[in-house]
GUPA-958675 format. One record per residue (C-alpha): residue number from 0; x, y, z. Coordinates in Angstrom, 2 decimals, always signed. Last residue first. Layout:
<recs>
<rec><pos>NUM</pos><X>X</X><Y>Y</Y><Z>Z</Z></rec>
...
</recs>
This chain:
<recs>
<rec><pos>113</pos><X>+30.22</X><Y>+57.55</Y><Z>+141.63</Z></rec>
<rec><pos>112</pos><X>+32.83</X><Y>+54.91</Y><Z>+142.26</Z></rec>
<rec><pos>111</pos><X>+33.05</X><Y>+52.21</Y><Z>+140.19</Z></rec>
<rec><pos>110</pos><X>+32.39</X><Y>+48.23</Y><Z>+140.56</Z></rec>
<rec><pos>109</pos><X>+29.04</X><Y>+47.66</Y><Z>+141.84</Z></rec>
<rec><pos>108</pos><X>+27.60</X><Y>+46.38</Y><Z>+144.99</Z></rec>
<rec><pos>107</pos><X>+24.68</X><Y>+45.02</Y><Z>+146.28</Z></rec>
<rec><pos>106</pos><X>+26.80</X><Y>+42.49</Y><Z>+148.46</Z></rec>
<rec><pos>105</pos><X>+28.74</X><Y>+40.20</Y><Z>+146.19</Z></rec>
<rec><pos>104</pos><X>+28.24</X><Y>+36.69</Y><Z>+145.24</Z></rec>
<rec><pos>103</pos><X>+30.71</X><Y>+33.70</Y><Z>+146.69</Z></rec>
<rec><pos>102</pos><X>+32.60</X><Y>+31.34</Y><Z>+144.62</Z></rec>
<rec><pos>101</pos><X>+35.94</X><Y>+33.23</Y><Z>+145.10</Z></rec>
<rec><pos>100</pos><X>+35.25</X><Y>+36.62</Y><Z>+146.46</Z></rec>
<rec><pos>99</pos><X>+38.42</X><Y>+36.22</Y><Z>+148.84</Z></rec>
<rec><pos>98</pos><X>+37.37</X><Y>+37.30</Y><Z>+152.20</Z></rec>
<rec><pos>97</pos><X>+36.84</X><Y>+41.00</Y><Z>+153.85</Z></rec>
<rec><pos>96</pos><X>+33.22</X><Y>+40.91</Y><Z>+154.36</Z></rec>
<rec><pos>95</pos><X>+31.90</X><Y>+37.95</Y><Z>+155.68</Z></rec>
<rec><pos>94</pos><X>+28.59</X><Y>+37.39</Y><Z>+156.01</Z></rec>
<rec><pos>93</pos><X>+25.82</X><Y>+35.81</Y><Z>+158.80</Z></rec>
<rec><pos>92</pos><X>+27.42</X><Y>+37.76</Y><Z>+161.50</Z></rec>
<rec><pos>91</pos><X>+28.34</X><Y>+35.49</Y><Z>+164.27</Z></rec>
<rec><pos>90</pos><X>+26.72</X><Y>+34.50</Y><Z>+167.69</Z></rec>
<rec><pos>89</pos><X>+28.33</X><Y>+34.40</Y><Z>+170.77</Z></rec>
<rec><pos>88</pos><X>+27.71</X><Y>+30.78</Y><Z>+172.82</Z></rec>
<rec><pos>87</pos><X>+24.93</X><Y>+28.37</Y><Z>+172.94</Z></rec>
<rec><pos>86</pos><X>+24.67</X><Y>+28.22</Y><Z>+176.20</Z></rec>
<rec><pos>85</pos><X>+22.23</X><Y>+25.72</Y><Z>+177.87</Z></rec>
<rec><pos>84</pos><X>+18.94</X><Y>+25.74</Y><Z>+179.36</Z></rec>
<rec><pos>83</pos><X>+16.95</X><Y>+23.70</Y><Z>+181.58</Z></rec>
<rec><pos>82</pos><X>+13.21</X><Y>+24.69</Y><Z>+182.95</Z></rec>
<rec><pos>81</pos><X>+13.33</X><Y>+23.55</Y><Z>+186.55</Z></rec>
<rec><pos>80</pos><X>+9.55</X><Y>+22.78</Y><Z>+187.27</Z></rec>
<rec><pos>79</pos><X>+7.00</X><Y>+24.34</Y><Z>+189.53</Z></rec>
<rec><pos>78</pos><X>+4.18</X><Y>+22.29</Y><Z>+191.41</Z></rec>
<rec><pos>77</pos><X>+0.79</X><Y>+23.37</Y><Z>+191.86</Z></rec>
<rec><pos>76</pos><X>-1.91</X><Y>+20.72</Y><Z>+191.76</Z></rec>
<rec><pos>75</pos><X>-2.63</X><Y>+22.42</Y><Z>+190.03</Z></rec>
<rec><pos>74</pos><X>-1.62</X><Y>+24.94</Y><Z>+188.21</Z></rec>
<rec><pos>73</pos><X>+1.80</X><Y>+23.22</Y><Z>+186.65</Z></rec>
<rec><pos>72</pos><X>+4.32</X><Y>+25.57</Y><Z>+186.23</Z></rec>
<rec><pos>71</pos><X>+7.96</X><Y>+25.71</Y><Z>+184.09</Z></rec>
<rec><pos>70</pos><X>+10.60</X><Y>+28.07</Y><Z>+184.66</Z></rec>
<rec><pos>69</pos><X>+12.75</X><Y>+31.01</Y><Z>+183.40</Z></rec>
<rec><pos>68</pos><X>+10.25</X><Y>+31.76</Y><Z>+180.32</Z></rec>
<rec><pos>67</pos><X>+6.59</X><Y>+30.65</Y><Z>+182.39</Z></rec>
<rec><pos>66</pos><X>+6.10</X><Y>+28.19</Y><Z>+180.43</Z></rec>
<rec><pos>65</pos><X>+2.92</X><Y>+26.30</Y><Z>+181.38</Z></rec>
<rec><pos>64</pos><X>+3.15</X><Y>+22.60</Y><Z>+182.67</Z></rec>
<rec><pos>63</pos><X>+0.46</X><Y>+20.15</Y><Z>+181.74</Z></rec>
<rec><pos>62</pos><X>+2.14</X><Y>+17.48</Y><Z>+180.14</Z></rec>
<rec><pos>61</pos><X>+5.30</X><Y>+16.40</Y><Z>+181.47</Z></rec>
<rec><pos>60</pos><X>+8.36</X><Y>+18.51</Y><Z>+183.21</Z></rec>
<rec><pos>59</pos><X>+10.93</X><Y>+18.37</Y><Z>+180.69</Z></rec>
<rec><pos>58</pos><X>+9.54</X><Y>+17.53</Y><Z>+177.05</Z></rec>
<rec><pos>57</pos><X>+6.37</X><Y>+19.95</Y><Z>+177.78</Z></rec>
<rec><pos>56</pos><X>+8.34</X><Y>+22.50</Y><Z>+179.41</Z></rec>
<rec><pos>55</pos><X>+10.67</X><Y>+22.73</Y><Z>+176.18</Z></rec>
<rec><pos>54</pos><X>+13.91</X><Y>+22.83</Y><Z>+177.16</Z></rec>
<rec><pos>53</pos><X>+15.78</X><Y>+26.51</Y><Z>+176.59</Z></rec>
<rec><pos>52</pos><X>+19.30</X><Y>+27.23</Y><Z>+174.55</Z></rec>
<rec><pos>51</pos><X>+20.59</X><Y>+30.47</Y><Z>+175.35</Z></rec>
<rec><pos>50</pos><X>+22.94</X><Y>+33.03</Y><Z>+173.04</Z></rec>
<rec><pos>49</pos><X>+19.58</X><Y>+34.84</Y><Z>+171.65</Z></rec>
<rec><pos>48</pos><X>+16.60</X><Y>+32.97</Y><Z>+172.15</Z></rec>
<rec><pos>47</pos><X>+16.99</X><Y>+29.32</Y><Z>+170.91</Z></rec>
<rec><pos>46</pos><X>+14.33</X><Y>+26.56</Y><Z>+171.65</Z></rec>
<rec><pos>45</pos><X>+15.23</X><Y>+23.16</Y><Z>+172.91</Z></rec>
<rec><pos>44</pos><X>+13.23</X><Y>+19.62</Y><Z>+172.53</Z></rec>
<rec><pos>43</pos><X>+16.55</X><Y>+18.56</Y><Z>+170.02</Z></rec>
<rec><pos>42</pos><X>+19.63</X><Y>+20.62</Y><Z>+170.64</Z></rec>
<rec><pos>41</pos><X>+19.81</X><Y>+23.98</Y><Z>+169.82</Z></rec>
<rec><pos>40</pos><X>+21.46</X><Y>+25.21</Y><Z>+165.96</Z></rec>
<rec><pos>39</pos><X>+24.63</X><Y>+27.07</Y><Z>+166.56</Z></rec>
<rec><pos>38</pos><X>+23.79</X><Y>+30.86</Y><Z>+166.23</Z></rec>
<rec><pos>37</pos><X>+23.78</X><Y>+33.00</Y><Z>+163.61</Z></rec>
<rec><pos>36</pos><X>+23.21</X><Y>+36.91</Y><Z>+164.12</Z></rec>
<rec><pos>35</pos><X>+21.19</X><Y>+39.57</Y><Z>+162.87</Z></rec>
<rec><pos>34</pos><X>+18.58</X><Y>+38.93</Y><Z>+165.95</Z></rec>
<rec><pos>33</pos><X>+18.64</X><Y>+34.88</Y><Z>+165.00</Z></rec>
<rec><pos>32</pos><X>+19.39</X><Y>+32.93</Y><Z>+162.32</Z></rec>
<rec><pos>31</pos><X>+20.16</X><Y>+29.15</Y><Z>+163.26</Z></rec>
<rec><pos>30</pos><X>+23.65</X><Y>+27.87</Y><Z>+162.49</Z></rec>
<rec><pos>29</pos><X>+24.10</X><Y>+23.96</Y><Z>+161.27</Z></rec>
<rec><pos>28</pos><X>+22.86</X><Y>+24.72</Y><Z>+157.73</Z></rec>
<rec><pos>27</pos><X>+25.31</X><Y>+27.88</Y><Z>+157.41</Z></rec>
<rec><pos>26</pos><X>+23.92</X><Y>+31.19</Y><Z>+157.67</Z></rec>
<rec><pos>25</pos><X>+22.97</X><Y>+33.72</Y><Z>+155.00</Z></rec>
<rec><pos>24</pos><X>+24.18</X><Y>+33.75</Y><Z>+151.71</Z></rec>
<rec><pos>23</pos><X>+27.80</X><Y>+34.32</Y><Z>+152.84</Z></rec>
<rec><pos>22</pos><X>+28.93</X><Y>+38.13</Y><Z>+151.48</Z></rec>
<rec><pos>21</pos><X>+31.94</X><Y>+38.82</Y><Z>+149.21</Z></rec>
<rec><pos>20</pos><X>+34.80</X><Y>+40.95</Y><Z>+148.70</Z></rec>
<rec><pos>19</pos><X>+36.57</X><Y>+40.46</Y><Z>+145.85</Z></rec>
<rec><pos>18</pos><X>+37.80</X><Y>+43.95</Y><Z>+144.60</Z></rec>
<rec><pos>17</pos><X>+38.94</X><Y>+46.09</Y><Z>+147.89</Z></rec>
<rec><pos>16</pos><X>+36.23</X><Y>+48.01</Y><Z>+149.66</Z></rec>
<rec><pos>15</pos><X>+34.08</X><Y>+50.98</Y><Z>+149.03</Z></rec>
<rec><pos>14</pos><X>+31.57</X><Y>+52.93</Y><Z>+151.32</Z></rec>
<rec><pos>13</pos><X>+32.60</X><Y>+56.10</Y><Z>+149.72</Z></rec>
<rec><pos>12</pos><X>+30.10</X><Y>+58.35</Y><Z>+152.03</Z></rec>
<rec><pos>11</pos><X>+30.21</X><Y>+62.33</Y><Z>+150.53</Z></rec>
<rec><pos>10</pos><X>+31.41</X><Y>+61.66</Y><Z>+147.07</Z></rec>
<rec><pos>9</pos><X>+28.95</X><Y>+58.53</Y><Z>+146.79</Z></rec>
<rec><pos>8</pos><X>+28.10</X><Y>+55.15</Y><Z>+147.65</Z></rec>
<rec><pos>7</pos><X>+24.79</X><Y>+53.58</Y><Z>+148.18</Z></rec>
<rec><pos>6</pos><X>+24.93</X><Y>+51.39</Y><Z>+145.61</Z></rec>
<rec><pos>5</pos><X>+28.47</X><Y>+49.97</Y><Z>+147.69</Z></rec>
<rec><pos>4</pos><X>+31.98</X><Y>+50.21</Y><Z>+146.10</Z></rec>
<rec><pos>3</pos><X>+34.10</X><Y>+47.25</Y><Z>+145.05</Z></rec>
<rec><pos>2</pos><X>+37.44</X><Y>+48.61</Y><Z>+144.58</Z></rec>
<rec><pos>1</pos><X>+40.15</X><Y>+48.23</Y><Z>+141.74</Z></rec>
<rec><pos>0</pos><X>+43.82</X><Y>+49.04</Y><Z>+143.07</Z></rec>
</recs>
């Protein structure tokens, strides 16, 4: 069987795997890259942080609201504002490792051991 091993390969760490292995170029145009991951892109007047979509305080609550990351404030006069937010669910690794190489381009790797 013909592997696909890794530039940094060698006696001591064979990081090889089977001939037409591939890696996604990133994520796809309706994921968002995020810590390693991609995530589902968040709706419109929402930010992403991790698996959680957030509303913008200034879409939500009106103009002069700070963010205060769970919840919106307005100084004065003072009023605080329900900041909504939305899973996004688990994200997924932007590559795919064991799938036919077909179309795709490989992962720093080259063909021999060594």
């Amino acid at each position: 069987m013909l592997l696909k091993c890794s530039i940094l390969a060698n006696a001591d760490f064979p990081l090889c795997t089977v001939l037409n292995t591939c890696q996604r170029n990133g994520c796809t145009l309706d994921q968002k890259y995020d810590a390693s991951l991609c995530y589902p892109k968040c709706k419109n007047y929402y930010i992403g942080v991790a698996t959680v979509c957030w509303g913008y305080c200034s879409h939500v609550c009106g103009s002069g609201y700070t963010d205060m990351g769970l919840y919106c404030y307005r100084w004065w006069p003072p009023h605080s504002c329900y900041k909504p937010r939305y899973d996004r669910g688990v994200g997924s690794l932007p590559y795919h490792p064991w799938t036919s190489g077909l179309g795709c381009k490989g992962f720093g790797v080259r063909m021999s051991k060594g």
